[in-house]
N, C-alpha and C positions, 0 to 999 in steps of 0.2 A: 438301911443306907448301903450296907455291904461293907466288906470289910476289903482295906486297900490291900494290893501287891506294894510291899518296900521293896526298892532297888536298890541299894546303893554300892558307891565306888569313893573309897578314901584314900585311895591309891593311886594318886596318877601317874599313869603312867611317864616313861621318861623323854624329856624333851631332846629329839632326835636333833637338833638345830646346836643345842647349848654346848658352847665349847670346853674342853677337859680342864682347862684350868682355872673354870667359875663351875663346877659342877653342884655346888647348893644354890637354889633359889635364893636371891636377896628379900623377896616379900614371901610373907607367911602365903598359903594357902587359903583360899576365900572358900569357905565353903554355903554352897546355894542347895535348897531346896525348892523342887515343884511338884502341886498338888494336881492330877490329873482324873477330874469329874462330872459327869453326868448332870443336866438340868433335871432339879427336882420339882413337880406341880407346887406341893405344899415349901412357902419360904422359910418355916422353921425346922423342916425337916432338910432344904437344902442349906441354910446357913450352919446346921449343926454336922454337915457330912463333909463341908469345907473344912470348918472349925476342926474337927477329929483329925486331917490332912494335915494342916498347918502343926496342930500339937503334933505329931506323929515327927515329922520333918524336925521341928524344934529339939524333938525330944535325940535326933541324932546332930543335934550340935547346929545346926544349919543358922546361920545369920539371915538370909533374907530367902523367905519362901513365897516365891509366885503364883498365883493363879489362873484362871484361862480368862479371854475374851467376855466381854458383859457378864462379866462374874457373878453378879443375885441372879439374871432372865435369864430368858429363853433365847436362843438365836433369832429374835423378830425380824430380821431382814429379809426372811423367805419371802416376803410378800412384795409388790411393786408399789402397795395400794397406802404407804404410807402408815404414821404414828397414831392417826387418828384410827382410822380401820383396823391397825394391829392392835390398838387398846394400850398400847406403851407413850408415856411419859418421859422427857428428860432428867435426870435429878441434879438439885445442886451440888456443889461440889464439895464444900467444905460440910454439909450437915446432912445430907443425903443417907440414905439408908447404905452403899456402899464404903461412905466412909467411915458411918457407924461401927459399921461390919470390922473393918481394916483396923481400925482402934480399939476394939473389942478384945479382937485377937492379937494383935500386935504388942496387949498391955499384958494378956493373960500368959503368952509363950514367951515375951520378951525378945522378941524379932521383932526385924524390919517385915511386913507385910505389903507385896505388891500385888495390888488389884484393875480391876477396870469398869467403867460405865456408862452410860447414857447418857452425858454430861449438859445441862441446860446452859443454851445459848440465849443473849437477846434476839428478837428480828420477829417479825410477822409471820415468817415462814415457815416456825415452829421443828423445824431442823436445830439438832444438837448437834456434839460435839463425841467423836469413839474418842474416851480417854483414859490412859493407864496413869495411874498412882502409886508410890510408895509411901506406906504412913511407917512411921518411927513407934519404938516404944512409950514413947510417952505422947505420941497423937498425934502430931505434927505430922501434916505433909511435905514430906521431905523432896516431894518431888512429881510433879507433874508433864504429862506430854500428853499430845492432841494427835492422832491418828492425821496423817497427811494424804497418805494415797486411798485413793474410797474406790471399792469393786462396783463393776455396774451388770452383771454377770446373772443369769438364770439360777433364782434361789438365794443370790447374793447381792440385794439392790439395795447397798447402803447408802448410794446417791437419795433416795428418797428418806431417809432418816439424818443423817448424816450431812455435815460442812468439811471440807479437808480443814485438817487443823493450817492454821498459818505458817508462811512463811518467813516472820520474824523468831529468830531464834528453834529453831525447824529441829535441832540435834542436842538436845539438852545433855549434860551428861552428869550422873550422881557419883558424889564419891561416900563407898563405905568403907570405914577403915583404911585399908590402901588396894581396893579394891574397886575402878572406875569404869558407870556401868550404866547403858541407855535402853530408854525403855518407849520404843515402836510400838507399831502392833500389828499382825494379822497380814493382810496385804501388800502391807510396808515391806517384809522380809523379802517378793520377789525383784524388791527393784536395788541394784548393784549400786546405783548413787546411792541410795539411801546407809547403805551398811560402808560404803567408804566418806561419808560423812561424817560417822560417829567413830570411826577409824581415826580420821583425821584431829578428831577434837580429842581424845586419845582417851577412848572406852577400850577398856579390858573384854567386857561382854557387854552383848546387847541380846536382850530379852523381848519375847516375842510372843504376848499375849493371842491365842489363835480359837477362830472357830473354822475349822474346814474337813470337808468331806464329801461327798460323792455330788455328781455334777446330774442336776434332773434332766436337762438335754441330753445328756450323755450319759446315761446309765450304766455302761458297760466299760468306762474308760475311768480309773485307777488311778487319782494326781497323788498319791502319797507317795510312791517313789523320786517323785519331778519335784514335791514339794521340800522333801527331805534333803535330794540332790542342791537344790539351790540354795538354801540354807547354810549347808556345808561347805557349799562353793566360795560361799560372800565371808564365810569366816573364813577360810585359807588363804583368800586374796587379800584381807585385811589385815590378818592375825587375831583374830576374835574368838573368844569361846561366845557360841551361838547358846539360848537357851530357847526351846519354844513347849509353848504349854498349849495343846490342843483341849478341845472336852471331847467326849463319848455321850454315845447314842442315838435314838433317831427321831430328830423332831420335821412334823410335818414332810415335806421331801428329801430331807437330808437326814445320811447317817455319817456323823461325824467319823473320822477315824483315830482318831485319839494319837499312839505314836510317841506324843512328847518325848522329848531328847536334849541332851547335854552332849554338845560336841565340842572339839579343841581346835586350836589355832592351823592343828596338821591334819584337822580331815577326822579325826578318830571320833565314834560315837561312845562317849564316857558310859553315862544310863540312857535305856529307853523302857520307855513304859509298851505294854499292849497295845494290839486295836484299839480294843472293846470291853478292858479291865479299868475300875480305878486303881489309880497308883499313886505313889508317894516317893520318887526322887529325888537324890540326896548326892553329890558329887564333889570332891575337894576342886578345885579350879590352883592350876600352879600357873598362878598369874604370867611370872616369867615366862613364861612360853613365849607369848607376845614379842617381848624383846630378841630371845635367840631367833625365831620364824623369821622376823621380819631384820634382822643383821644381817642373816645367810643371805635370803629374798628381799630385797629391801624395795617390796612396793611402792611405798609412801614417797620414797626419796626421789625414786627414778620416773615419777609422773610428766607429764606432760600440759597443765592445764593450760599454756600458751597454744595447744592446738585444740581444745576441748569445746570450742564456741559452739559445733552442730549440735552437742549435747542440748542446751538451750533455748533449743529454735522445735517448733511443733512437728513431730514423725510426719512424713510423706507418705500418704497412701502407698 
């Protein structure tokens, strides 16, 4: 399996926003871990190199540990040729082999475990659903959301697997503890409505199940810096600690570039994992941040959405 890189940061640093005479946080510190790993061939040998992650993460105190994008597969989207020709299946939701997973773990560490899957849809069309999870210690899923923006991209063709999830109730957002927190995924992260959304309905962090990496058209062109940069971008302008959980390694055309990171409300990257290492991230989140960021900058307030209609109308060639 290999043996993970810990990162971790209990320390956060100090919120450059927050005025001198509220200088303690009013909320404790949330602290999140993420497991960043490699698709294994054999499923018990990749269920038991997650499993070893999540205890790792538990084992420094961490209340909710994430993991990457189609969390049991493989990336199958390389293909254009569809569910049938990749040999992948949708699972249900509630008794599926990923929620098995998520309960497993989540009872054994006593964490919240957030995962993600292949989710089965009704319809002829045999199209699922990309959806992240959070199950609870005691089983329950505490929290469900549906991938909304689907890439149609060379090596990335989840249009053919894949339904954007709906748009009823599009920005769910969970609360743990005092700690409020949405869970996207993947492609969702490049789009700025998307992350001032879950701003608005008033997530603390949004988390960001990921599979990405090198581009088969573009062999020679490096999106990890672009991908990192915007990430970053959408939590400054919101006040969000971002969390995104990439995987590593190299399946059929793509070599993932792993990365994963905790970032803060001001820009800062708290942990980052490797390329090309598994790792196990572990970060305190001083939730208030949120509130100082956004008093000084107060985005939210000074919007405009009485002019915002060309948003909602189809881009112009």
């Amino acid at each position: 399996m290999g043996a993970y890189r810990l990162i971790v940061n209990a320390a956060p640093p100090r919120s450059l926003a927050r005025a001198a005479d509220d200088a303690a946080p009013r909320r404790a510190p949330f602290r999140v871990g993420a497991v960043q790993q490699r698709w294994h061939v054999d499923p018990a040998e990749h269920a038991a190199a997650l499993d070893a992650g999540i205890a790792l993460a538990a084992e420094q105190g961490a209340a909710l540990v994430c993991l990457q994008e189609l969390t049991l597969s493989p990336y199958f989207a390389i293909s254009p040729d569809g569910p049938a020709a990749a040999g992948v299946e949708p699972e249900p939701l509630e008794d599926g082999p990923t929620a098995r997973f998520a309960r497993r773990a989540a009872a054994a560490h006593g964490v919240h475990v957030h995962a993600s899957l292949y989710e089965r849809a009704d319809g002829a069309d045999g199209l699922g659903y990309n959806t992240a999870i959070v199950v609870a210690p005691d089983g329950r899923i505490a929290q469900r959301t549906r991938k909304l923006h689907i890439p149609v991209t060379a090596g990335y063709r989840e249009d053919r697997y894949f339904r954007p999830g709906p748009a009823e109730r599009p920005f769910p957002v969970l609360a743990l503890g005092e700690a409020r927190l949405g869970f996207p995924t993947c492609w969702d992260q490049w789009f700025p409505e998307l992350a001032r959304a879950y701003a608005l309905a008033g997530a603390d962090a949004i988390v960001y199940p990921t599979a990405i990496g090198s581009e088969p058209d573009h062999p020679g062109f490096d999106t990890k810096p672009l991908w990192e940069r915007v990430i970053v971008a959408n939590g400054i302008a919101n006040g969000t600690f971002m969390i995104a959980i990439n995987r590593i390694g190299t399946e059929g055309p793509l070599t993932f570039y792993g990365s994963s990171f905790v970032s803060d409300p001001y820009g800062r990257i708290l942990v980052q994992a490797p390329r090309d290492e598994p790792a196990v991230l572990v970060a305190d989140l001083d939730l208030d941040q949120r509130r100082d960021w956004l008093a000084l900058f107060p985005f939210l307030q000074t919007r405009r959405p009485d002019a915002y209609g060309s948003l909602t109308r189809p881009a112009q060639a």
